[in-house]
C-alpha positions as CSV (number, residue, x, y, z in Angstrom):
1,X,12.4,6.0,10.8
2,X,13.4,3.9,13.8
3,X,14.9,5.6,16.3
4,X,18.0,3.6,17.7
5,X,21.7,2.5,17.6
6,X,23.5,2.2,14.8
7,X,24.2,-1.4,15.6
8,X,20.5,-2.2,16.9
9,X,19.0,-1.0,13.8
10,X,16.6,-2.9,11.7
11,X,15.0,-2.1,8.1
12,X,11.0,-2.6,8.5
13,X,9.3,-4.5,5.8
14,X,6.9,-1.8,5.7
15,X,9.2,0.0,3.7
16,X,8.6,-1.4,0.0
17,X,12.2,-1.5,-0.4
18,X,12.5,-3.6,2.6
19,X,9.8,-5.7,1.5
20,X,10.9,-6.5,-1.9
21,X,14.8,-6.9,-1.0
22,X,12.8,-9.8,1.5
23,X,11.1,-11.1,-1.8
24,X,14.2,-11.7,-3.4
25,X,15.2,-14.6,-0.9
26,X,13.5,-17.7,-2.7
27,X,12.5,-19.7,0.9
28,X,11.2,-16.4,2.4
29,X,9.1,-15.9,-1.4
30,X,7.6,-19.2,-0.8
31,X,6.7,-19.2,2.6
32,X,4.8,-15.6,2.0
33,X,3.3,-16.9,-1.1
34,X,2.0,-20.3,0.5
35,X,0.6,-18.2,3.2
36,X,-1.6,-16.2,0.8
37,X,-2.7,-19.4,-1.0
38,X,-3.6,-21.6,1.9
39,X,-1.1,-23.8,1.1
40,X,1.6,-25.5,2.9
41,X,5.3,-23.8,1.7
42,X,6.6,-27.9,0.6
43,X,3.6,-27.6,-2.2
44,X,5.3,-25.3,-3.8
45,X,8.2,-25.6,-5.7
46,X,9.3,-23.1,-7.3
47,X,8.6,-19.4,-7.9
48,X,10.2,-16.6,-10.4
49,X,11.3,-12.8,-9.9
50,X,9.8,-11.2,-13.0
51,X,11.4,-7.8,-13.8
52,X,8.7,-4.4,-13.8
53,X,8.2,-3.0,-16.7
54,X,4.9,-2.2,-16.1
55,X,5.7,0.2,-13.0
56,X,8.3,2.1,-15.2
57,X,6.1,2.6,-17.8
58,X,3.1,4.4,-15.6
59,X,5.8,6.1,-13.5
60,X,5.1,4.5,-10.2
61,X,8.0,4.6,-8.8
62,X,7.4,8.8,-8.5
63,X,4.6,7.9,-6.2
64,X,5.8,6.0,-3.8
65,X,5.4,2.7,-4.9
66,X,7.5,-0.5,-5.9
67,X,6.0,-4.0,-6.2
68,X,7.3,-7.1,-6.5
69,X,6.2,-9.6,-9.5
70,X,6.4,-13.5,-9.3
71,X,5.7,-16.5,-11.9
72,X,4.8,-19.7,-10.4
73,X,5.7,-22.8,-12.1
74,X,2.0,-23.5,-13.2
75,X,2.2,-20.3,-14.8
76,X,0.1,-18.2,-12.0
77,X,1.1,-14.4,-12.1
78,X,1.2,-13.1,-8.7
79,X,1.8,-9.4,-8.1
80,X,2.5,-8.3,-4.5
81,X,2.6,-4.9,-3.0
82,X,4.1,-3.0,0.1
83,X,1.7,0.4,0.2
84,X,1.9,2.6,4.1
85,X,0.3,5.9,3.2
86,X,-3.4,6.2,2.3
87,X,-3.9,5.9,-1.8
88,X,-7.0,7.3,-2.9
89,X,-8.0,5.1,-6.0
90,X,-6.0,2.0,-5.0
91,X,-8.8,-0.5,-5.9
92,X,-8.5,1.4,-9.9
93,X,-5.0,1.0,-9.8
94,X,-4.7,-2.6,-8.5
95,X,-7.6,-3.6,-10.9
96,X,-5.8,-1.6,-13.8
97,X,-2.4,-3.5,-12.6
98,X,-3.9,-6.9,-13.0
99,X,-5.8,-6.4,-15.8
100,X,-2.6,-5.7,-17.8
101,X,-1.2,-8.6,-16.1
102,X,-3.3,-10.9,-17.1
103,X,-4.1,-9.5,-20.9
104,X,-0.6,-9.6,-21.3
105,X,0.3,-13.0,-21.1
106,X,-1.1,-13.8,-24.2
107,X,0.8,-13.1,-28.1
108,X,-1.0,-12.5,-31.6
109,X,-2.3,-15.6,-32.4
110,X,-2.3,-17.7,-29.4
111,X,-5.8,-19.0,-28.0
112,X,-7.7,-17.9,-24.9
113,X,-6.6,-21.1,-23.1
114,X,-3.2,-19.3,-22.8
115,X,-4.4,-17.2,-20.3
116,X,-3.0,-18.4,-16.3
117,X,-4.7,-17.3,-12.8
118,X,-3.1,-13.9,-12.0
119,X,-3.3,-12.4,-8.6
120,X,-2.8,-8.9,-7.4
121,X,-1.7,-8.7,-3.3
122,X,-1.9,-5.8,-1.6
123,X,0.1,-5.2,2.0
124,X,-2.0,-2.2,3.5
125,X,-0.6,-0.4,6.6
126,X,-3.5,2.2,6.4
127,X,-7.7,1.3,6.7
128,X,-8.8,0.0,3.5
129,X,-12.5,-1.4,4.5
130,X,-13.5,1.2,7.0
131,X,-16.7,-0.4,7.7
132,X,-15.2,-4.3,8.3
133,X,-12.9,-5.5,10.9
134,X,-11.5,-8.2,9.7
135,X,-7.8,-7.6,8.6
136,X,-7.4,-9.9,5.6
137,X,-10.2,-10.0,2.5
138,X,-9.7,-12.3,-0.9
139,X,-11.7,-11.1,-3.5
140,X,-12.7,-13.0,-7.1
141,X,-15.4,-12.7,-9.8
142,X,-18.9,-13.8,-8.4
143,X,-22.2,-13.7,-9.2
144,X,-24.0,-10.7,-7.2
145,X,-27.0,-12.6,-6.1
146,X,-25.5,-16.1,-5.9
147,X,-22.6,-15.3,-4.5
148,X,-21.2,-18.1,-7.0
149,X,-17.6,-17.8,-8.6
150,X,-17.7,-17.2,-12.5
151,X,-14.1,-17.5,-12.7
152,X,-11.3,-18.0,-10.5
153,X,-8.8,-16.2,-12.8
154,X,-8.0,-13.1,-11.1
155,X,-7.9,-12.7,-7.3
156,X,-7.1,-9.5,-4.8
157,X,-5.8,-10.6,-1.6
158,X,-5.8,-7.2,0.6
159,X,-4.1,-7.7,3.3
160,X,-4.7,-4.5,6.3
161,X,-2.0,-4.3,8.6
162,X,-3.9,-2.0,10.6
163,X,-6.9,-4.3,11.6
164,X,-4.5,-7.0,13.0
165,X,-6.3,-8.3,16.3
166,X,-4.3,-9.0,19.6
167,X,-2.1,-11.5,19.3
168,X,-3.3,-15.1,19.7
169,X,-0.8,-17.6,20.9
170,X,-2.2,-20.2,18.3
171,X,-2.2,-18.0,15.2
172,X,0.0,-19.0,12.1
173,X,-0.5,-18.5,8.3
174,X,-1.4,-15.1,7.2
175,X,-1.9,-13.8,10.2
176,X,1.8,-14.7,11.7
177,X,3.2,-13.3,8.4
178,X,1.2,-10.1,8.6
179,X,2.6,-9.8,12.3
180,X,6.4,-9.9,11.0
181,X,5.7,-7.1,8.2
182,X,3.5,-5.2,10.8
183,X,7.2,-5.7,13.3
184,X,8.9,-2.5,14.6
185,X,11.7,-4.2,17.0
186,X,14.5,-6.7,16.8
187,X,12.7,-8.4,19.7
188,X,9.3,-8.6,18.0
189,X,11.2,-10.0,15.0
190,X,12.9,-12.1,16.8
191,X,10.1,-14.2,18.9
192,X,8.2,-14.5,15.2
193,X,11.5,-15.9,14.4
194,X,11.1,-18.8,16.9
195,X,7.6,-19.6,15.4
196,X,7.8,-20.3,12.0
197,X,11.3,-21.2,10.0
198,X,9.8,-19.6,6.5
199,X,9.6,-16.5,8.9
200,X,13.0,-17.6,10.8
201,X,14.8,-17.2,7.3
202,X,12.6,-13.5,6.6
203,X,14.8,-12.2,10.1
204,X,17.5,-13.8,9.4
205,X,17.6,-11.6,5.8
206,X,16.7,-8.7,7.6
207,X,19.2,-8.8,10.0
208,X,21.3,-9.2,7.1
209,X,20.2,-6.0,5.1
210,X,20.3,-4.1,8.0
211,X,24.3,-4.5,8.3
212,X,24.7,-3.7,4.7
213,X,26.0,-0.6,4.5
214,X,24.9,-0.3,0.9
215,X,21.3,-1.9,1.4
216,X,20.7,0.8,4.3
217,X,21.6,3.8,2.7
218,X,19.1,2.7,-0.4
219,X,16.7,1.9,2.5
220,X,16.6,5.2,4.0
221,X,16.8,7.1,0.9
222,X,13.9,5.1,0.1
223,X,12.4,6.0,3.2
224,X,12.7,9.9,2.7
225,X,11.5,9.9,-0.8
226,X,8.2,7.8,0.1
227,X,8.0,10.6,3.0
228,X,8.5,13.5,0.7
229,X,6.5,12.1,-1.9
230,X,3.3,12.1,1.0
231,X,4.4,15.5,2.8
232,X,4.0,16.5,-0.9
233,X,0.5,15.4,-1.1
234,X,-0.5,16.4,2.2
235,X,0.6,19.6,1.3
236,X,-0.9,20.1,-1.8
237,X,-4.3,18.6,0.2
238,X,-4.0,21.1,2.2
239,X,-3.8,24.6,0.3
240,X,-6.3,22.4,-2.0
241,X,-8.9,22.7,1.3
242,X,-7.6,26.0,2.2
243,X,-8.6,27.1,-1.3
244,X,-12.1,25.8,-1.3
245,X,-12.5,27.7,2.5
246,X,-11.5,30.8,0.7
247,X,-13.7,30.5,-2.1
248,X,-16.8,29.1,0.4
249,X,-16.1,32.7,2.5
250,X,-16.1,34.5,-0.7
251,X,-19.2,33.1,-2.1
252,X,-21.0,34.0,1.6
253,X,-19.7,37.8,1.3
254,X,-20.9,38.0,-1.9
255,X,-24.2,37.1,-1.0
256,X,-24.5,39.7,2.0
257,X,-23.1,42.7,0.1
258,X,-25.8,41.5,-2.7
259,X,-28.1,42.1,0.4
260,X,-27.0,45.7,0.8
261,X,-25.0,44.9,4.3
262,X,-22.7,47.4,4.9
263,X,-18.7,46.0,5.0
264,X,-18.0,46.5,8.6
265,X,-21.4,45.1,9.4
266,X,-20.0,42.1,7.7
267,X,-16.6,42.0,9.4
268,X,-18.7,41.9,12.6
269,X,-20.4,39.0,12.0
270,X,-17.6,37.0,10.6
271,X,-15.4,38.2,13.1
272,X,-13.3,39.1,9.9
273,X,-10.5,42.3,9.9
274,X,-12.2,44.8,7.9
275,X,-9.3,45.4,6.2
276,X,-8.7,42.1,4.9
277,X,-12.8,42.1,3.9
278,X,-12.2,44.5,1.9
279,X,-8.9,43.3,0.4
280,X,-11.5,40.0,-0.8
281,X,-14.3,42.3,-1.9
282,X,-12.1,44.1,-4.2
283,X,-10.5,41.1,-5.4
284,X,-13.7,39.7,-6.4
């Protein structure tokens, strides 16, 4: 959490609930959305909130994660996501997430043709692509040897807040937009602000949020159940790994006292209280 004044606080977007209270402002929507699709923000015309069913269902919302869901007016599903700590299997769960997306759309006895272009993006502020630097990747269906799309039906846009280079005085798009979710100041917000007027109205809501009394406590109580939720898992990773160390040591006494070493010969040579050997020998 930010550390400041009560009236020099700011919400960051990299809080989900920052980021989808942002989503709900239609200008802000489009400009974020045109920047994903390469498109400029005038193209597109108009874009719908669609309510998550889907995440209550699977019980999401326990780990740490709220997305935001939005219909264009071509039909296009596009589902986007605010996600800061690590997530193990997040390339299952986004493929699982569009999957349903997209079979969904279509009703007993409707054809195939009913079927729109559904697309899953994902904000990262962890290392997704350890091995590549580049910070943004947009992924479809293609042939492996080719390289040639089969379908442009489903995409993943991963965006890796992380990998952001230094900042270019030229940059706009993506890039800019990544920059204002990456922000961690009012002044870093606010010379993005002078940049871009799609990102001019994203600061101008944030400022706005921020002085809700309402919207901030639901922010912060946000903020400390995404932070238990990982101190949780950390945790539980933890005594997981402490576990296996115990049951690694084990396995190595074993082996010796098969040998015929005597215990405190043992305790010697792993530098182990003899006492506490013991303790493990007789507890098998």
């Amino acid at each position: 959490m930010e550390k400041c004044s009560k009236d020099n606080f700011i919400m960051l977007p990299t809080v989900d609930f920052c980021f989808k209270e942002l989503m709900r402002n239609p200008k802000v929507r489009r400009g974020f959305i045109a920047a994903v699709l390469g498109k400029d923000p005038k193209e597109i015309r108009k874009t719908i909130l669609v309510s998550n069913e889907l995440d209550r269902e699977s019980g999401d919302a326990k780990q740490g994660i709220l997305d935001v869901k939005v219909e264009m007016e071509d039909g296009t599903k596009i589902n986007m996501e605010m996600q800061v700590a690590y997530f193990q299997f997040w390339p299952n769960r986004i493929l699982f997430y569009l999957s349903k997306t997209y079979t969904g759309q279509i009703k007993a006895g409707e054809n195939y043709d009913a079927l729109k272009k559904c697309i899953h993006v994902s904000i990262l502020d962890f290392i997704h692509f350890s091995q590549d630097k580049r910070c943004y990747h947009k992924i479809t269906l293609c042939d492996v040897d080719s390289g040639e799309q089969y379908t442009d039906l489903m995409e993943f846009h991963i965006l890796e807040l992380r990998k952001l280079p230094q900042k270019d005085q030229s940059e706009a798009g993506l890039i800019r937009w990544m920059r204002f979710f990456g922000g961690k100041t009012r002044e870093e917000f606010e010379d993005m602000a002078k940049q871009d007027e799609y990102i001019e109205e994203a600061y101008d809501e944030l400022k706005k949020l921020s002085a809700d009394e309402k919207k901030r406590l639901e922010y912060e109580a946000r903020e400390r159940a995404v932070l238990d939720y990982n101190t949780q898992m950390k945790s539980a990773r933890m005594e997981g790994e402490k576990k296996g160390e115990k049951n690694g040591e084990r396995n190595i006494i074993r082996k010796m006292v098969k040998k015929g070493m005597e215990l405190n010969e043992i305790a010697e040579l792993l530098e182990m209280d003899p006492a506490e050997l013991t303790e493990l020998v007789e507890n098998k």
